[in-house]
GURO-650885 format. One record per residue (C-alpha): residue number from 0; residue in one letter; chain; x, y, z. Coordinates in steps of 0.001 Angstrom, whole numbers. Example, Ala and Ser with C-alpha at 12.3 -4.5 7.8 and 13.67 -1.06 7.14 Angstrom:
BEGIN
{pt 0, 'a', 'A', {12300, -4500, 7800}}
{pt 1, 's', 'A', {13670, -1060, 7140}}
This chain:
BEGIN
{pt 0, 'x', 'A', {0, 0, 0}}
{pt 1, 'x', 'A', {2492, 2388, 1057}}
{pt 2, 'x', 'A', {4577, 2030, -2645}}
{pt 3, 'x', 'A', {1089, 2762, -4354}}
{pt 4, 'x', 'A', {666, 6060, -2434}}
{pt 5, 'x', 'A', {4112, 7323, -3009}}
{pt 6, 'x', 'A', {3578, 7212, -6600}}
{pt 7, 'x', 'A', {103, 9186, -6625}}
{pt 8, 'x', 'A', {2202, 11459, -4230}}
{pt 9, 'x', 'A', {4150, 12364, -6714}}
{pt 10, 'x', 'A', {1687, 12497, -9645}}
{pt 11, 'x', 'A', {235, 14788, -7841}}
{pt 12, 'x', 'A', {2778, 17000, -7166}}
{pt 13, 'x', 'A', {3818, 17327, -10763}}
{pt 14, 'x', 'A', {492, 18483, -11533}}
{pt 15, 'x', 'A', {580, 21136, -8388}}
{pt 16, 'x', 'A', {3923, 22223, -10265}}
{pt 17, 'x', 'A', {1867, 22941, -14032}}
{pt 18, 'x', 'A', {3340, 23009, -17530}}
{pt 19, 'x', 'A', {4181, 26462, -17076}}
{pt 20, 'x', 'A', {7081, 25536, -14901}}
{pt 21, 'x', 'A', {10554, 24605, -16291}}
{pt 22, 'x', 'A', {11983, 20913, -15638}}
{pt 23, 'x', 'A', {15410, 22232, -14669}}
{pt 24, 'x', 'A', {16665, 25268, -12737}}
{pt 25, 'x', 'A', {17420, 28310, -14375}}
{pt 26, 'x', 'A', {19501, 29546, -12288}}
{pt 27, 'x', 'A', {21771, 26942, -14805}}
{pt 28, 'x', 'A', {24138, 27311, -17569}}
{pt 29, 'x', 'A', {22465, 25675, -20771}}
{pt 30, 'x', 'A', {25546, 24013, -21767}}
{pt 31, 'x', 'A', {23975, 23540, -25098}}
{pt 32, 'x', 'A', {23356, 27415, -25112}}
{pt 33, 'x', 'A', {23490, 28842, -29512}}
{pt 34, 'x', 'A', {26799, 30020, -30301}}
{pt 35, 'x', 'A', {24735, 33368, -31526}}
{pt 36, 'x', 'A', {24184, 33979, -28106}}
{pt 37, 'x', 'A', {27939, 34124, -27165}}
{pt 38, 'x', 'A', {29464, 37745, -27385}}
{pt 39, 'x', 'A', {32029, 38186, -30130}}
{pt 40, 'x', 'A', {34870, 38550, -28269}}
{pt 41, 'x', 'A', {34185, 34667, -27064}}
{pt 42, 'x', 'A', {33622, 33310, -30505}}
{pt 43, 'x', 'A', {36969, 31041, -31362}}
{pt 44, 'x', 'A', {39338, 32630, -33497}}
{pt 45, 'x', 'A', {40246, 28870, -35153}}
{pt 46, 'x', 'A', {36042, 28592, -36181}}
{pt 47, 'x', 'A', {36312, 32098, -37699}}
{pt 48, 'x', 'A', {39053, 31799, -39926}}
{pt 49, 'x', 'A', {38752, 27671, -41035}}
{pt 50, 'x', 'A', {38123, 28227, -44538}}
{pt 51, 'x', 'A', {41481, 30484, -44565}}
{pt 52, 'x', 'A', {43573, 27735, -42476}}
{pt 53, 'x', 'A', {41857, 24375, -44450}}
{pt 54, 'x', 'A', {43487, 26576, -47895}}
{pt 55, 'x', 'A', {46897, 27291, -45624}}
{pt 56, 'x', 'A', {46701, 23256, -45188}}
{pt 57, 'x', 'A', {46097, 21994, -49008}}
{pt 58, 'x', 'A', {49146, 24362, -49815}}
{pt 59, 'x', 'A', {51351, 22606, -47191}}
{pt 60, 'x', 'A', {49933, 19285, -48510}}
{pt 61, 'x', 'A', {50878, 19786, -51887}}
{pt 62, 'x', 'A', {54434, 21142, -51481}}
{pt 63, 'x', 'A', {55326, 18238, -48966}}
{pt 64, 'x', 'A', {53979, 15861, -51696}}
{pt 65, 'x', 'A', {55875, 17431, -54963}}
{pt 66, 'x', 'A', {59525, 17884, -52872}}
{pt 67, 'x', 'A', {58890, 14772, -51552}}
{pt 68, 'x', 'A', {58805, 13140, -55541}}
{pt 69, 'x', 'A', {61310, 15108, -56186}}
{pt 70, 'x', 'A', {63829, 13723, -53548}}
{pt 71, 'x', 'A', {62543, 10264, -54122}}
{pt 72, 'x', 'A', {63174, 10789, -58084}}
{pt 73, 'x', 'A', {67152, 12701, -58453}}
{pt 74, 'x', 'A', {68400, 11227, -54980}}
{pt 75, 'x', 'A', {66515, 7886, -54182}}
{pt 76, 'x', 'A', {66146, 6332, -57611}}
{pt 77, 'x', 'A', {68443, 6761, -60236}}
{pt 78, 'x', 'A', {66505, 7843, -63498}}
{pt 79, 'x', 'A', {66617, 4729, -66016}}
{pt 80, 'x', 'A', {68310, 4928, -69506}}
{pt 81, 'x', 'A', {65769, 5078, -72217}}
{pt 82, 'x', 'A', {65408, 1681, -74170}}
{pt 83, 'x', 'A', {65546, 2055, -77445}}
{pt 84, 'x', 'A', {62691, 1652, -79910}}
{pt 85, 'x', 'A', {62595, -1295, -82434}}
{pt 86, 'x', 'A', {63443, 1335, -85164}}
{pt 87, 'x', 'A', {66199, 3537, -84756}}
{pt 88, 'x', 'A', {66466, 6304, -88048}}
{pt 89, 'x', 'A', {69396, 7751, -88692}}
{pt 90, 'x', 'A', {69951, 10566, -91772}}
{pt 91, 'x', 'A', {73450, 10734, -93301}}
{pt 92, 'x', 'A', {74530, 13343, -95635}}
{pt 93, 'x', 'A', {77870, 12804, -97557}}
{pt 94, 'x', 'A', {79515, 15139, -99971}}
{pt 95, 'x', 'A', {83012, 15687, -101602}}
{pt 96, 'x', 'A', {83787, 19271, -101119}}
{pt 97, 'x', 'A', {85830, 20065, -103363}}
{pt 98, 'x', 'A', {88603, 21467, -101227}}
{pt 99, 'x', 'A', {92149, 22100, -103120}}
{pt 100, 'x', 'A', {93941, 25181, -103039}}
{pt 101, 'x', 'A', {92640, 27635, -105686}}
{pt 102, 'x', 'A', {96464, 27012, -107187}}
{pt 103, 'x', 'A', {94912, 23486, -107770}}
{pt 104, 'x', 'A', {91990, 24877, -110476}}
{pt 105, 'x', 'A', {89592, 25291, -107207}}
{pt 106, 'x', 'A', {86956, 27716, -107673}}
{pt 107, 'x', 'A', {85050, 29983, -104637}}
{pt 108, 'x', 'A', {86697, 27703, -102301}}
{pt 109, 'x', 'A', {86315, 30233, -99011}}
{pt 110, 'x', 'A', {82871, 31031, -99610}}
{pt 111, 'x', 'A', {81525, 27476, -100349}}
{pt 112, 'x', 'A', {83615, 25934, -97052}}
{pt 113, 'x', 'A', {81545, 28536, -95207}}
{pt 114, 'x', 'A', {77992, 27940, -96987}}
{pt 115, 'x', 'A', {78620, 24207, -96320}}
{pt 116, 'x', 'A', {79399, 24940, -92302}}
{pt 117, 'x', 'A', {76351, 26973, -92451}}
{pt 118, 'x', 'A', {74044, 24648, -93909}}
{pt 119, 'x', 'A', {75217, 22406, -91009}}
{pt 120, 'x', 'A', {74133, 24319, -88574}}
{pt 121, 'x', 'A', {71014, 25204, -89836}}
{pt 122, 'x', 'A', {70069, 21108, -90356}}
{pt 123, 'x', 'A', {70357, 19559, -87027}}
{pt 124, 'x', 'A', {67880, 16949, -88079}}
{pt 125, 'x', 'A', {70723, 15327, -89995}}
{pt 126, 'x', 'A', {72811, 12641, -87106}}
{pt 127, 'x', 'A', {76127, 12808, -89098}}
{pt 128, 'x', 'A', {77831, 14969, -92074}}
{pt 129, 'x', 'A', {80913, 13018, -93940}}
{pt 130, 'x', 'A', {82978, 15201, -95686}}
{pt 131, 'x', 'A', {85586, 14167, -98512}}
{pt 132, 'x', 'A', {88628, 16379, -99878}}
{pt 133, 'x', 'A', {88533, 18903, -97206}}
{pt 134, 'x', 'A', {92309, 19282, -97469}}
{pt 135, 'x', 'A', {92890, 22501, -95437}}
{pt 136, 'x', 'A', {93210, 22950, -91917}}
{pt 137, 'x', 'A', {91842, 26446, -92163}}
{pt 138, 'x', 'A', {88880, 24885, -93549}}
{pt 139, 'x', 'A', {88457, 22236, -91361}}
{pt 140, 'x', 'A', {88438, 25165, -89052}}
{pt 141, 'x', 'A', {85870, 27498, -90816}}
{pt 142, 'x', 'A', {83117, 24272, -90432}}
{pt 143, 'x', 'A', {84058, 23976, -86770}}
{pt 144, 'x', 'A', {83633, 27377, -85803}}
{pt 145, 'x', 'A', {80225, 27009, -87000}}
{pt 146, 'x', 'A', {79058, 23506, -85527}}
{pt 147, 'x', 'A', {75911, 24050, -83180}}
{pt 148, 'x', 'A', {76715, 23556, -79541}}
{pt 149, 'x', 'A', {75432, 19653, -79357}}
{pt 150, 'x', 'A', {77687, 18377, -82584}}
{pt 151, 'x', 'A', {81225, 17149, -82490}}
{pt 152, 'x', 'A', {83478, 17119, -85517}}
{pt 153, 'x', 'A', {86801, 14818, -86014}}
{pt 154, 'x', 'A', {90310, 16739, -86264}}
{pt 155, 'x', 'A', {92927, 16623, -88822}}
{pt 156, 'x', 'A', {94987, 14370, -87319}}
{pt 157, 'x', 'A', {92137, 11589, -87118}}
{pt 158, 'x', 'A', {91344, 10790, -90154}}
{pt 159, 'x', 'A', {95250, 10762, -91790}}
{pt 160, 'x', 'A', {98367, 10166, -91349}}
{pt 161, 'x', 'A', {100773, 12349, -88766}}
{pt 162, 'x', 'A', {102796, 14042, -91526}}
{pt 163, 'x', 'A', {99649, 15947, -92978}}
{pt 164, 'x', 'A', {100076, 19079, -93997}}
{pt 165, 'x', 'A', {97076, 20731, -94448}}
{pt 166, 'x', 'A', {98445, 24353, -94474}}
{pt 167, 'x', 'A', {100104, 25286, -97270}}
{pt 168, 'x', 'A', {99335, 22225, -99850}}
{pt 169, 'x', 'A', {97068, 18876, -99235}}
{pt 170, 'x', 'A', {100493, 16979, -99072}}
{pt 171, 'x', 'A', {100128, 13249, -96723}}
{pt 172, 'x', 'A', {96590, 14200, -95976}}
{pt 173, 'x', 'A', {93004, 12228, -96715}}
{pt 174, 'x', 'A', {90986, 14960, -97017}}
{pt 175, 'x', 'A', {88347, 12962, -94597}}
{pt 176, 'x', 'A', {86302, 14595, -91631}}
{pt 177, 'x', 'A', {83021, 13481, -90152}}
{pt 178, 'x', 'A', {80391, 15786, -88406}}
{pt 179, 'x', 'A', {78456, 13678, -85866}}
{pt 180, 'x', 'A', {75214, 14479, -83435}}
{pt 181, 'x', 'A', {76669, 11561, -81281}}
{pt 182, 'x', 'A', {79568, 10807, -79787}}
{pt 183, 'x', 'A', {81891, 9176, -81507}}
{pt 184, 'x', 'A', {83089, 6082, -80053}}
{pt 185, 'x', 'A', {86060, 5146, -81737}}
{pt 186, 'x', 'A', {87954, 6546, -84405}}
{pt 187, 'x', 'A', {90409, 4704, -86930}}
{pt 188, 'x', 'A', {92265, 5659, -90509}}
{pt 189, 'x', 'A', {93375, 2743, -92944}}
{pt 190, 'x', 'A', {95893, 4316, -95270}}
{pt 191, 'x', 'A', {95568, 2840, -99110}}
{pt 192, 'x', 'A', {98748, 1243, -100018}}
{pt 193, 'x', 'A', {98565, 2724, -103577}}
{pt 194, 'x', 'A', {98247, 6736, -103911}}
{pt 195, 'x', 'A', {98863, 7458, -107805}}
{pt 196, 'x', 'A', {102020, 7909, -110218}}
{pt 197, 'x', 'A', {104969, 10251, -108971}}
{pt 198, 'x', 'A', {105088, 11405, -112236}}
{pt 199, 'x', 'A', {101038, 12390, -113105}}
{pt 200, 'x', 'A', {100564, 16579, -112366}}
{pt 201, 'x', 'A', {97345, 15446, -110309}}
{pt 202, 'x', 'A', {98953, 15263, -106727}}
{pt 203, 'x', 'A', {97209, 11910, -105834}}
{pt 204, 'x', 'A', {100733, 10496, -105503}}
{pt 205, 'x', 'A', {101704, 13132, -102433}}
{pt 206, 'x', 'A', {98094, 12631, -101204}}
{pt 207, 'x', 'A', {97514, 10051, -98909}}
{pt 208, 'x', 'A', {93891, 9022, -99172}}
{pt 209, 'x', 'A', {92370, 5725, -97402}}
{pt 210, 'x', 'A', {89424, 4371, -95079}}
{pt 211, 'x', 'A', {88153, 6542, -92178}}
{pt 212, 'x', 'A', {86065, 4319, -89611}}
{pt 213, 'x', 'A', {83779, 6343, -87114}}
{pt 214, 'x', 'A', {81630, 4437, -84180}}
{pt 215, 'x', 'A', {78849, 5609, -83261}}
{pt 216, 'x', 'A', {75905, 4553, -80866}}
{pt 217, 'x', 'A', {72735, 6174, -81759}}
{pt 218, 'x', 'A', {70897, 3950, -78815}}
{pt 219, 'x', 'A', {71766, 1872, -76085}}
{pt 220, 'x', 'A', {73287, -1649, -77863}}
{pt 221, 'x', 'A', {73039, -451, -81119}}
{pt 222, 'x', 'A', {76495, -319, -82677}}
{pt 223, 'x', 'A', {76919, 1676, -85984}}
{pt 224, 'x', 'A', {80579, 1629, -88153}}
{pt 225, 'x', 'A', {81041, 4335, -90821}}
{pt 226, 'x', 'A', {83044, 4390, -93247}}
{pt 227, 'x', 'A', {84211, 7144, -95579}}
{pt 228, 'x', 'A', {86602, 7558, -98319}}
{pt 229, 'x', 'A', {87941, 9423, -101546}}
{pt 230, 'x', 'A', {89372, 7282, -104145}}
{pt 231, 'x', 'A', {91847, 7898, -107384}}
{pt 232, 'x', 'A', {90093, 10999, -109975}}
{pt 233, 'x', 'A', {90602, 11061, -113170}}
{pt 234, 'x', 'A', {89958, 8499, -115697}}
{pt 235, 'x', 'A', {93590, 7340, -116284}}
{pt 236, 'x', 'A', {94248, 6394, -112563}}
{pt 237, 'x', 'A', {92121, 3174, -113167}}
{pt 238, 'x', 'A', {95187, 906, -112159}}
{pt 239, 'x', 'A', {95153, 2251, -108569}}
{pt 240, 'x', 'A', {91208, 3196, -107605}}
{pt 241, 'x', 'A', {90685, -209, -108180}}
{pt 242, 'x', 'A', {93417, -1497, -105506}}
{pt 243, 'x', 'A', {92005, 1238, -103736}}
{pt 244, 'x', 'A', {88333, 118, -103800}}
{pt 245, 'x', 'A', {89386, -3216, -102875}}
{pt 246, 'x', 'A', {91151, -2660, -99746}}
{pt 247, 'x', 'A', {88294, -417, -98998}}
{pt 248, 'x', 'A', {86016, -3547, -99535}}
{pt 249, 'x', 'A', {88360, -5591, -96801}}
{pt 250, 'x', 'A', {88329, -3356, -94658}}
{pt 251, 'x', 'A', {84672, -2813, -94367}}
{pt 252, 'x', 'A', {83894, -5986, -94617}}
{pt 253, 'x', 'A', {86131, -6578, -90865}}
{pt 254, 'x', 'A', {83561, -4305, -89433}}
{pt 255, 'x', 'A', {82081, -6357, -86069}}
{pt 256, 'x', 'A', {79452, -3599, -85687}}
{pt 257, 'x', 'A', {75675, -4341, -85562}}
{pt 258, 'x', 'A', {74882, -1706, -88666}}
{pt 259, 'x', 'A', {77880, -1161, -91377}}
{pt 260, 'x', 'A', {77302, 2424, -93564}}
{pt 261, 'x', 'A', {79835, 3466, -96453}}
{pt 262, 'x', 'A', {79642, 6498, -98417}}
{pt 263, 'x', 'A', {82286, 9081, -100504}}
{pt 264, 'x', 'A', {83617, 9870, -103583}}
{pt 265, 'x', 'A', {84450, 6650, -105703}}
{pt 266, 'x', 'A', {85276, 8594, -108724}}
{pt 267, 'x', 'A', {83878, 6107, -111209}}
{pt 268, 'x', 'A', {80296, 5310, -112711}}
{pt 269, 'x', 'A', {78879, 2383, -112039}}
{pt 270, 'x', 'A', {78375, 1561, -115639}}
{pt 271, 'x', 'A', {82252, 1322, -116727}}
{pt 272, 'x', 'A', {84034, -1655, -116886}}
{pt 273, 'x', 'A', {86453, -556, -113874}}
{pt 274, 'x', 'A', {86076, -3716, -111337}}
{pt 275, 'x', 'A', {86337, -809, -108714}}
{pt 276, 'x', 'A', {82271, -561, -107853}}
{pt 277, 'x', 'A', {81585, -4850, -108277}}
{pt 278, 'x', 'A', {84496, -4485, -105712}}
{pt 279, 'x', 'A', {82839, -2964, -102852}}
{pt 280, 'x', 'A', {79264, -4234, -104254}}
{pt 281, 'x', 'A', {80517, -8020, -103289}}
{pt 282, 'x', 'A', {80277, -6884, -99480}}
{pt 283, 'x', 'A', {78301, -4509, -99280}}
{pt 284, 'x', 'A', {74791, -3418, -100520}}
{pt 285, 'x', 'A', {74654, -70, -102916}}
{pt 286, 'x', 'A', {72001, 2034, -100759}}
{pt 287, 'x', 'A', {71365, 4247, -104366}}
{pt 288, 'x', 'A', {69990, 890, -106136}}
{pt 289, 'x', 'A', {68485, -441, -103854}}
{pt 290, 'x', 'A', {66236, 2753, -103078}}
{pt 291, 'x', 'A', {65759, 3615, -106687}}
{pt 292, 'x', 'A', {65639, 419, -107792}}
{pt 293, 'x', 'A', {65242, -98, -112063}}
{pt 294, 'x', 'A', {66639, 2709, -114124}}
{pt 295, 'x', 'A', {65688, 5540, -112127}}
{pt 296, 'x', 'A', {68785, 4451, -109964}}
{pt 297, 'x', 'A', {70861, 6390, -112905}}
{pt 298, 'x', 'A', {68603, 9116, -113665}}
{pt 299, 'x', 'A', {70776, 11790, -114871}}
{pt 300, 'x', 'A', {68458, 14135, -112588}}
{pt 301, 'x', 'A', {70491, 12176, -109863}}
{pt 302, 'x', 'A', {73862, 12592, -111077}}
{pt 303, 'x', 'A', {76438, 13413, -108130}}
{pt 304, 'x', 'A', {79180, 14469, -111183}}
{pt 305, 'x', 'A', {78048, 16517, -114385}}
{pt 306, 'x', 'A', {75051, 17335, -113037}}
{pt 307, 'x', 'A', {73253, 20057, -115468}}
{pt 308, 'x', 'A', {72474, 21731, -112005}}
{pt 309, 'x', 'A', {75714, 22281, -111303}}
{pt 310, 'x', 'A', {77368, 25451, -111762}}
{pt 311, 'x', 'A', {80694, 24206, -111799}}
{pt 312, 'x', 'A', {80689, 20353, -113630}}
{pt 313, 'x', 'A', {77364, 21146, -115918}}
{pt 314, 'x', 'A', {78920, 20684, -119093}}
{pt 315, 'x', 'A', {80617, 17112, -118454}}
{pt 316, 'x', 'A', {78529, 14030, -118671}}
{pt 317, 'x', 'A', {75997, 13178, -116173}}
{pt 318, 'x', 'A', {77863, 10622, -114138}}
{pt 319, 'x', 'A', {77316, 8685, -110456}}
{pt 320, 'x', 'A', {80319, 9079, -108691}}
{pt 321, 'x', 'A', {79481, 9431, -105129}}
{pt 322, 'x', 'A', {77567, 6307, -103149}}
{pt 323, 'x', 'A', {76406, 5124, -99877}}
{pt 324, 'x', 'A', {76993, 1436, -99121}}
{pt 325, 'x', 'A', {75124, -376, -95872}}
{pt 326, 'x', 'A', {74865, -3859, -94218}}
{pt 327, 'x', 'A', {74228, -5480, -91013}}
{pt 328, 'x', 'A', {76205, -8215, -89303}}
{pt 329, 'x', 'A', {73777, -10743, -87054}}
{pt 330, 'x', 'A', {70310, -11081, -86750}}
{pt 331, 'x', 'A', {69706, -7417, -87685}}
{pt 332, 'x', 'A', {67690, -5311, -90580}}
{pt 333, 'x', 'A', {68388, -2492, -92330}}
{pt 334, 'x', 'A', {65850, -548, -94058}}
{pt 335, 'x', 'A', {66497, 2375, -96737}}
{pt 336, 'x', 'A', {63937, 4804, -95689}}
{pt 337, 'x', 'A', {64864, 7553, -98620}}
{pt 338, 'x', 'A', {68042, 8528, -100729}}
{pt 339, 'x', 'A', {68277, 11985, -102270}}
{pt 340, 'x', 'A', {70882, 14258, -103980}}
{pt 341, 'x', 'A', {69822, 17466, -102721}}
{pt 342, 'x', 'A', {71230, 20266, -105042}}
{pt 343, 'x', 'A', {72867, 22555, -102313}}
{pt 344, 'x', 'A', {73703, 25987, -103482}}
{pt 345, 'x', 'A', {75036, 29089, -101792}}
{pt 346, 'x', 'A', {72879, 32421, -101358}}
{pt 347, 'x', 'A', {74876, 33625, -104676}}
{pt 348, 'x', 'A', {73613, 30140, -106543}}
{pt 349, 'x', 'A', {77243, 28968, -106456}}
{pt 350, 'x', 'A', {77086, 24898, -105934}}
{pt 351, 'x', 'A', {78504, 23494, -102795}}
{pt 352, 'x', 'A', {80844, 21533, -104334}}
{pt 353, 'x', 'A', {81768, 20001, -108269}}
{pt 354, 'x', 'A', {79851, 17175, -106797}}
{pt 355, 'x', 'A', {76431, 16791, -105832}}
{pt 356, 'x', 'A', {75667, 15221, -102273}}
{pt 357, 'x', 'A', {74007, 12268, -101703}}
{pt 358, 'x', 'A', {71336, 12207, -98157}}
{pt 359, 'x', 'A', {70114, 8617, -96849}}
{pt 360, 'x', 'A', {67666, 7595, -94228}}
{pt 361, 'x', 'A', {67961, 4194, -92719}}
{pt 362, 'x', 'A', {65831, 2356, -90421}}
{pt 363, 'x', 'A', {68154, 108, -88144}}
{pt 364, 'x', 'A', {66652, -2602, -86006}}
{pt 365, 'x', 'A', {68183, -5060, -83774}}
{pt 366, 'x', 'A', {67593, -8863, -83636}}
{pt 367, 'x', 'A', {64933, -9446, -86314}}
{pt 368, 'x', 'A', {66965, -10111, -89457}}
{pt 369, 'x', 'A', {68970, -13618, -90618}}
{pt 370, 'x', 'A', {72362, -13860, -90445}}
């Protein structure tokens, strides 16, 4: 009985209290109290300025995560050497310059060395420039001087013998140089055991002409040889250009590079009876032909010698003196991606050269070929 009247005790008091009355004390602090109702000066500094210090935060974020890549990338892991792609082009350009003393029957010689180094510079696209019967050291020189920063050009003393002149007369040199956008690996000069007769006026004898052998690598594991060279001119020095184009033949064929390139100034037409071209044709493949393929390969639009676009050799007969040679050694391909003989002139429409150049594109790609 006595729990039963407690609780109506208390019923009843809660309705003596009414609705009217609050539940709690006022006297109080609502804990829960809206933060309009506290006075400025109480608001927190941190809740009025968030969206300023969450902006303050990203920026921190961000700069710890970019120095952080940074460090990981130039002092944690070494960057990796690009692999090669399956195709690696390279664009040669060859040309005899035509580089005697004027007391030799040269013609414009300063100003076409100089529009030749300038054309150079302007065609970076090109990987390597060889150069044939640049005699003179001065000229040699004149080309360097004008090279663009990332190109490298052999010296003098390369590509001939040590007693080469080069100053006053041609005498013991090879009139070789090579312009390369890569670093040339190695560098060797194969003197031709024949040179010429004492007695001929045409100072082949007291030249002393050969094989120049540049290495290059154009991408990691691919090994390139070229060779250059300037054989015997003139008709009546058949005896020796063909000793001379066989020994150039042996010595290209030693080459234990993946890709083998040729190229200069053979001095004879493929059409003669000379055995100097079927010489260097037995080891090596004629770039020209193969490009050109049929008759067009002897177009007399194509002429490197007698060219009628030629302001110096117009009137002789439209001849093909001037080749590129390639092959492979292993399971490697070469493709000829385009020949061309480019008719360079100067700003005054003088030619480069008596000669024409000759421009080839090849495709090189490792491991796909038969040996």
């Amino acid at each position: 009985m006595n729990k039963y009247f407690r609780k109506l005790s208390i019923a009843g008091d809660m309705d003596r209290m009414g609705e009217s009355e609050p539940l709690l004390n006022t006297a109080h602090t609502n804990t829960y109290e809206s933060v309009e109702n506290i006075p400025n000066n109480e608001t927190s500094w941190v809740f009025r300025h968030k969206k300023v210090l969450l902006i303050v935060l990203i920026i921190v974020l961000l700069w710890a995560i970019i120095i952080s890549a940074l460090v990981i990338n130039f002092f944690v892991v070494a960057p990796d050497i690009p692999t090669p792609k399956d195709e690696k082009v390279l664009k040669i350009l060859s040309l005899s310059v035509w580089g005697s003393p004027a007391s030799f029957g040269t013609e414009d010689k300063e100003k076409r060395i100089r529009a030749i180094g300038e054309y150079i510079k302007k065609h970076t696209e090109v990987d390597l420039f060889l150069l044939q019967e640049l005699w003179m050291r001065p000229d040699h020189e004149t080309i360097r001087s004008l090279l663009p920063s990332n190109f490298m050009m052999t010296q003098v003393g390369d590509l001939a013998p040590a007693l080469c002149d080069g100053r006053v007369a041609p005498t013991f040199c090879s009139g070789l140089a090579v312009v390369s956008r890569f670093p040339i690996k190695e560098i060797t000069f194969t003197e031709y055991s024949v040179h010429g007769y004492i007695f001929y006026k045409d100072g082949e004898y007291w030249a002393r002409k050969g094989v120049g052998r540049v290495r290059i690598e154009p991408a990691k594991n691919y090994t390139v040889d070229v060779f250059l060279t300037s054989t015997c001119a003139f008709d009546y020095n058949t005896y020796y250009r063909q000793i001379q184009a066989s020994e150039f033949a042996n010595t290209v064929s030693q080459s234990t590079a993946n890709f083998v390139i040729g190229a200069g100034d053979f001095n004879i037409d493929p059409r003669t009876s000379e055995t100097t071209y079927q010489s260097v044709k037995a080891v090596i493949k004629d770039t020209r032909k193969e490009y050109l393929g049929g008759e067009r390969w002897l177009d007399p639009k194509l002429a490197t010698y007698g060219n009628n676009k030629n302001s110096y050799s117009f009137a002789a007969s439209s001849l093909v003196y001037d080749y590129f040679w390639h092959k492979t050694n292993g399971h490697n391909t070469m493709q000829v991606k385009q020949f061309l003989v480019p008719i360079l002139k100067t700003k005054d429409g003088k030619s480069f050269s008596n000669h024409e150049a000759t421009e080839a594109t090849f495709a090189l790609t490792k491991g796909k070929g038969k040996v």
